[in-house]
The first five atom37 places (N, CA, C, CB, O) and aatype in JSON, in Angstrom:
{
  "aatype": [20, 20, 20, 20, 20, 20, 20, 20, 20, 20, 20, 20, 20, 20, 20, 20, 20, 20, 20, 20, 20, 20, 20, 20, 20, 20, 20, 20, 20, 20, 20, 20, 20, 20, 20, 20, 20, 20, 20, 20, 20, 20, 20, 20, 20, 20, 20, 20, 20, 20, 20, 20, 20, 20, 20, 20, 20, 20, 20, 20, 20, 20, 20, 20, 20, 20, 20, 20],
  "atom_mask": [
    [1, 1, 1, 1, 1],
    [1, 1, 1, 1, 1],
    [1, 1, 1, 1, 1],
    [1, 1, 1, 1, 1],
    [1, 1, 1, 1, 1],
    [1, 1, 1, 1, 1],
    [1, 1, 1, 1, 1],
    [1, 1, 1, 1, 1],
    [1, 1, 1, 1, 1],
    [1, 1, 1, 1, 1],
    [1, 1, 1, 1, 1],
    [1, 1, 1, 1, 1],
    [1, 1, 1, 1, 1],
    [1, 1, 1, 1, 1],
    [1, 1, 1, 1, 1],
    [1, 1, 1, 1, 1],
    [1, 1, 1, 1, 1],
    [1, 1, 1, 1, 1],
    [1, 1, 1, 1, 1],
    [1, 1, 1, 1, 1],
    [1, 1, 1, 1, 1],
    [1, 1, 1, 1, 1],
    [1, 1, 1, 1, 1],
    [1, 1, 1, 1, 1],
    [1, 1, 1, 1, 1],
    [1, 1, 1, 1, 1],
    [1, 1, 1, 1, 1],
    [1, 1, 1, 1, 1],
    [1, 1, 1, 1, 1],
    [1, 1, 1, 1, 1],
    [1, 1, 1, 1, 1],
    [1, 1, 1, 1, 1],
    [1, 1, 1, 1, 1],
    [1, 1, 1, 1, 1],
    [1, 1, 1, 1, 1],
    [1, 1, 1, 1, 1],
    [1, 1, 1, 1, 1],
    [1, 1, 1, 1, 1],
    [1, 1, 1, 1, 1],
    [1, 1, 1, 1, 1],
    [1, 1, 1, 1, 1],
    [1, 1, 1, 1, 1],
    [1, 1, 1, 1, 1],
    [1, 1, 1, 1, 1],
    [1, 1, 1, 1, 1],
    [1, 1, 1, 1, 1],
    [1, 1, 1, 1, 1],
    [1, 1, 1, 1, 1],
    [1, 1, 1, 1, 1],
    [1, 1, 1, 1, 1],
    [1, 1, 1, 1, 1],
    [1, 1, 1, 1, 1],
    [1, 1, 1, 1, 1],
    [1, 1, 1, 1, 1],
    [1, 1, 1, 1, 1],
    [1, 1, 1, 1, 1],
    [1, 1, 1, 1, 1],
    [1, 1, 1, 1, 1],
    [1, 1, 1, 1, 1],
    [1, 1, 1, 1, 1],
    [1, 1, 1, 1, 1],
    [1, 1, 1, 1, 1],
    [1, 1, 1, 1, 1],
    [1, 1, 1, 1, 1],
    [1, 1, 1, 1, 1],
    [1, 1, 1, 1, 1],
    [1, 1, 1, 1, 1],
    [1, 1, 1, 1, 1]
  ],
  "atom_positions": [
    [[29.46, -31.7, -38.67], [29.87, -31.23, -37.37], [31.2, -31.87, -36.99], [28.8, -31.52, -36.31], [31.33, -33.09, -36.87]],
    [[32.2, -30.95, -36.82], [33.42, -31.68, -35.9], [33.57, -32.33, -35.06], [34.03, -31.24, -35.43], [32.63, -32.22, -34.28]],
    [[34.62, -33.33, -34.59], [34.28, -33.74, -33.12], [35.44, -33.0, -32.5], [34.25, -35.5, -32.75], [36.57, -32.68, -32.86]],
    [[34.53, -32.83, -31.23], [35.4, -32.01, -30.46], [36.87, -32.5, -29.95], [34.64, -31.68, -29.35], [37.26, -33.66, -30.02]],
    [[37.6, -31.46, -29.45], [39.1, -31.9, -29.06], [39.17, -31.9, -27.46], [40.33, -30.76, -29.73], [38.22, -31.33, -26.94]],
    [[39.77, -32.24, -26.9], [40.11, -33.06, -25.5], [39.84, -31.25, -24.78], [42.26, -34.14, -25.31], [39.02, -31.04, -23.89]],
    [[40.38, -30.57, -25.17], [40.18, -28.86, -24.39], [38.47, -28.59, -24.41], [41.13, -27.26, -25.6], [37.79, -28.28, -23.43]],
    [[37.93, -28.83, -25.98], [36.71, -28.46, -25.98], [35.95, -29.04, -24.71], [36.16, -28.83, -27.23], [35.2, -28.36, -24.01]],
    [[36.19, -30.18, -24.52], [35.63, -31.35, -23.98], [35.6, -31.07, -22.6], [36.36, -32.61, -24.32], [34.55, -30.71, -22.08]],
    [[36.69, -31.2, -21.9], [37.21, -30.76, -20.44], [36.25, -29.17, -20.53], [39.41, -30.58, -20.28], [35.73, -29.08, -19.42]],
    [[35.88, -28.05, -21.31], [35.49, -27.14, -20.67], [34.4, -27.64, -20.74], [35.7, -25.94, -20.96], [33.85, -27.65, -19.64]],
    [[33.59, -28.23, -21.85], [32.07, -28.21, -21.93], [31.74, -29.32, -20.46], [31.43, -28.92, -23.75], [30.64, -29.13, -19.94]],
    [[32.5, -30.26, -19.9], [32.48, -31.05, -18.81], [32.47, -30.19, -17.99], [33.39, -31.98, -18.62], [31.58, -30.35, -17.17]],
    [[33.25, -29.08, -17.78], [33.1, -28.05, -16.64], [31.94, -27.4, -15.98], [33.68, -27.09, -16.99], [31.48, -27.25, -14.85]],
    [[31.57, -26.94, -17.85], [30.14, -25.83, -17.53], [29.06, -26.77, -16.81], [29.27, -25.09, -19.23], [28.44, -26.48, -15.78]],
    [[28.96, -28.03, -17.61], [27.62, -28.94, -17.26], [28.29, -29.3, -15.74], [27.23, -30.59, -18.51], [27.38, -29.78, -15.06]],
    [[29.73, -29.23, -14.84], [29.4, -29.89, -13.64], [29.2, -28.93, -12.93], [30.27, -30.77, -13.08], [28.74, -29.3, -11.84]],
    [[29.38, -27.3, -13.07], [28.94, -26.05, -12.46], [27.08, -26.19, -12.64], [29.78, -24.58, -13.41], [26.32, -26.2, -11.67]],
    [[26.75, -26.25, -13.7], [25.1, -26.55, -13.56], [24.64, -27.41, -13.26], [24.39, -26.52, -14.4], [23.42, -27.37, -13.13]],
    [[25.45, -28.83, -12.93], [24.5, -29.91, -12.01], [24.44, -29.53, -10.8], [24.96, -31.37, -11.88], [23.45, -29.8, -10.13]],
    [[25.67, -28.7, -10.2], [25.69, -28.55, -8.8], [25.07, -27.35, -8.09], [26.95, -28.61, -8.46], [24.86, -27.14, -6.9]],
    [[24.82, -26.51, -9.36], [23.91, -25.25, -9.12], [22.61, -25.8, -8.8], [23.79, -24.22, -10.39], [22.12, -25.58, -7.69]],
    [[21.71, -26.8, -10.04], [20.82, -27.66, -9.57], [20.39, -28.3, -8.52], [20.91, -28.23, -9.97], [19.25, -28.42, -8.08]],
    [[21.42, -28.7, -8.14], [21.73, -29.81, -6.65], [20.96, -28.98, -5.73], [23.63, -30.07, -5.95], [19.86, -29.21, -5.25]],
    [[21.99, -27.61, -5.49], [21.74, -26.86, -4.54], [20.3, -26.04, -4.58], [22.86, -26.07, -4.49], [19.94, -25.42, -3.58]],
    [[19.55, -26.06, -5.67], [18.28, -25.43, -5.99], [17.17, -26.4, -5.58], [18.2, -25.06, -7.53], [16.01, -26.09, -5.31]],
    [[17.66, -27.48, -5.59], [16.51, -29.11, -5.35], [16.48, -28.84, -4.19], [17.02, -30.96, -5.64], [15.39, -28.67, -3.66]],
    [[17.7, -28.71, -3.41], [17.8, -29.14, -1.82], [17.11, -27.5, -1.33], [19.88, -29.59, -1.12], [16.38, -27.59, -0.34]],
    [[17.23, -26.34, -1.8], [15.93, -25.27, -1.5], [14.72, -25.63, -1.54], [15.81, -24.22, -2.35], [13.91, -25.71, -0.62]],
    [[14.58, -25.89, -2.74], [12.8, -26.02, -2.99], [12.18, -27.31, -1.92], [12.41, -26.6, -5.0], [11.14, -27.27, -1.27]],
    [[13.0, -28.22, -1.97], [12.48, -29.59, -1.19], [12.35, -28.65, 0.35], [13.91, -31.29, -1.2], [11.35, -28.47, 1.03]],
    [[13.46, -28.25, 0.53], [13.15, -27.66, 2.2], [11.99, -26.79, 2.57], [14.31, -26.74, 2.72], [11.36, -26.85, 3.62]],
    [[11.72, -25.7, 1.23], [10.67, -25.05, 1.48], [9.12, -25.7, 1.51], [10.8, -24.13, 0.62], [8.98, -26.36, 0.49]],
    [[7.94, -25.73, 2.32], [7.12, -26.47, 2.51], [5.84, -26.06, 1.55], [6.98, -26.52, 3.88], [4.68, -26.48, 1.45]],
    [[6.61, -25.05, 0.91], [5.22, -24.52, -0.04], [5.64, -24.47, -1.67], [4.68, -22.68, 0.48], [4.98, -23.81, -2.47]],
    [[6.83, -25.28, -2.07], [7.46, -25.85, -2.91], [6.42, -26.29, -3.9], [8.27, -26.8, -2.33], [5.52, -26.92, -3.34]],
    [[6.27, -26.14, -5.29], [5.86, -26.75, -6.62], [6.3, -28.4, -6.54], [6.69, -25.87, -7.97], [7.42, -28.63, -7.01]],
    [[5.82, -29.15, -6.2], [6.57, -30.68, -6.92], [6.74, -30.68, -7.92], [6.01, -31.92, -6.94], [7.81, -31.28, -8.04]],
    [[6.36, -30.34, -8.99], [6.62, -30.56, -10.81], [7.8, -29.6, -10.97], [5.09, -29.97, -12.06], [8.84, -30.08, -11.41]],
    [[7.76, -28.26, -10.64], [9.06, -27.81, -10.64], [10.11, -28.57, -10.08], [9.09, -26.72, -10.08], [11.04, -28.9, -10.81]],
    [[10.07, -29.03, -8.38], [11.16, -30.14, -8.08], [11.43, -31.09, -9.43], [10.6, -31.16, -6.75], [12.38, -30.73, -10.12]],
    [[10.89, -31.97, -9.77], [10.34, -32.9, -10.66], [10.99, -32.61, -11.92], [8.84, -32.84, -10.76], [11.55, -33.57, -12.45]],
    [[11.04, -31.26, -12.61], [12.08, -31.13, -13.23], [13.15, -30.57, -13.39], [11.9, -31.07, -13.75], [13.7, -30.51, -14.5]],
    [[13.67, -30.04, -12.26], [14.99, -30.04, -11.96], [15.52, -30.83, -11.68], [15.32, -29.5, -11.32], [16.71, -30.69, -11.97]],
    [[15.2, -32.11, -11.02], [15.64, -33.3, -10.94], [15.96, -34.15, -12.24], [14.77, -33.86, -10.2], [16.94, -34.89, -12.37]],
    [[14.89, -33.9, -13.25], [15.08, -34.06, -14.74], [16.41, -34.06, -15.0], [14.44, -33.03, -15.57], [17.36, -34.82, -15.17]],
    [[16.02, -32.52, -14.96], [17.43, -31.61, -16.07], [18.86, -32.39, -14.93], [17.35, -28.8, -15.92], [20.09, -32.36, -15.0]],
    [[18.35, -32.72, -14.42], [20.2, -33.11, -13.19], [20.36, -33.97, -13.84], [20.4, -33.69, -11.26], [21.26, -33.95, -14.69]],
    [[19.52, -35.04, -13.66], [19.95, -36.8, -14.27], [19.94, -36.85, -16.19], [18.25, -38.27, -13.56], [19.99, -37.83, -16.93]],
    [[19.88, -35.45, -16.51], [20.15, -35.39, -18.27], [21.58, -35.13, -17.86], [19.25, -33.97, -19.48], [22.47, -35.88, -18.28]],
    [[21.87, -34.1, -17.06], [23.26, -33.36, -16.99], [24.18, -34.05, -17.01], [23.53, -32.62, -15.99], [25.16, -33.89, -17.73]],
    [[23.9, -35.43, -15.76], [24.39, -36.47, -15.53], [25.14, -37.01, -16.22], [23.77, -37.06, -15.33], [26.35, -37.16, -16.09]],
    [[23.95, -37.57, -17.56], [24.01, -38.1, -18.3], [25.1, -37.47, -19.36], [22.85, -38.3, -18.51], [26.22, -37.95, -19.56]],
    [[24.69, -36.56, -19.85], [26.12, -35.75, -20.25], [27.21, -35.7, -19.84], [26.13, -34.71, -20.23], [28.16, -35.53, -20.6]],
    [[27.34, -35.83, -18.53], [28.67, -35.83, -17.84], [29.22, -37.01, -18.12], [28.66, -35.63, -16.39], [30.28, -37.04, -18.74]],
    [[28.76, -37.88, -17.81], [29.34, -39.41, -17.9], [29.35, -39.94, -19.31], [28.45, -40.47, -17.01], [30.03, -40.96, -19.44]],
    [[28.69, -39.44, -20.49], [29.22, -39.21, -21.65], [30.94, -38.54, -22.62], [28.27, -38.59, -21.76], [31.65, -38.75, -23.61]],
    [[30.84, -37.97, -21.86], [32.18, -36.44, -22.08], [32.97, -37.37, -21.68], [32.28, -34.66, -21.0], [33.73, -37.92, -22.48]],
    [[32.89, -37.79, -20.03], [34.01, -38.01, -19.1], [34.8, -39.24, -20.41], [33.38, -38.76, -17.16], [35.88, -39.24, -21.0]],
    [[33.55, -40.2, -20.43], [33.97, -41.08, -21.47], [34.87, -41.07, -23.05], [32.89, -41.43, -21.66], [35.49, -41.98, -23.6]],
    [[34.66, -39.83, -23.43], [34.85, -39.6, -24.77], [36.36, -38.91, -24.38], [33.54, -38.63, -25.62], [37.23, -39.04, -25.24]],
    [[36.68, -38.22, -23.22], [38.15, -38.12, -22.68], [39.32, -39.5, -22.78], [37.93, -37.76, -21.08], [40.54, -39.43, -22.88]],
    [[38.52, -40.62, -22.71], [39.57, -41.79, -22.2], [39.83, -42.16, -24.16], [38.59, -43.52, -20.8], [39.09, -42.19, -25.15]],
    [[41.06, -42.34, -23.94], [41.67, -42.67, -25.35], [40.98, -44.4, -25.23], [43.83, -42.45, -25.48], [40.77, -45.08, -24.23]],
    [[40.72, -44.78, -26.96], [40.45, -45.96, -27.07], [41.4, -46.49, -27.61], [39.43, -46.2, -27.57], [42.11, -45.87, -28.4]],
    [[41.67, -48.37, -27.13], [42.95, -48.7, -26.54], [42.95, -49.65, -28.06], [43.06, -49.51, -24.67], [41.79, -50.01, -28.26]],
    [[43.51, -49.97, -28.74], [43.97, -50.91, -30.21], [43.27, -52.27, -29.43], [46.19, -51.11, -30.71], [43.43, -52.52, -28.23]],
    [[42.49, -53.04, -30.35], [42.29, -54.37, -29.57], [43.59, -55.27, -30.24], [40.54, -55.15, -29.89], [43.79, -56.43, -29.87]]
  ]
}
């Protein structure tokens, strides 16, 4: 497998911060509604803090590493 290039990177960072925030906004529905699934909440909250996790991966793999 290749590693990706700084373009790949910046879009695939894109898509995942369009679906954390689609998420976001789906948590903050279901929580408001009073007849809400908790396990569904439960894993959408999941899938956010994986997304997360991806994000702050990528963001990382953007920053050039510096010669010690």
């Amino acid at each position: 497998m290749q590693p990706l290039d700084s373009a790949d990177i910046a879009e695939r960072l894109s898509a995942l911060k369009r679906e954390h925030r689609a998420l976001d906004e789906e948590i903050i529905q279901r929580v408001t509604d009073l007849h809400a699934d908790e396990m569904t909440i439960k894993r959408l909250k999941k899938r956010k803090l994986l997304l997360k996790d991806c994000i702050t991966r990528l963001e990382s793999d953007l920053i050039p590493d510096e010669p010690a």
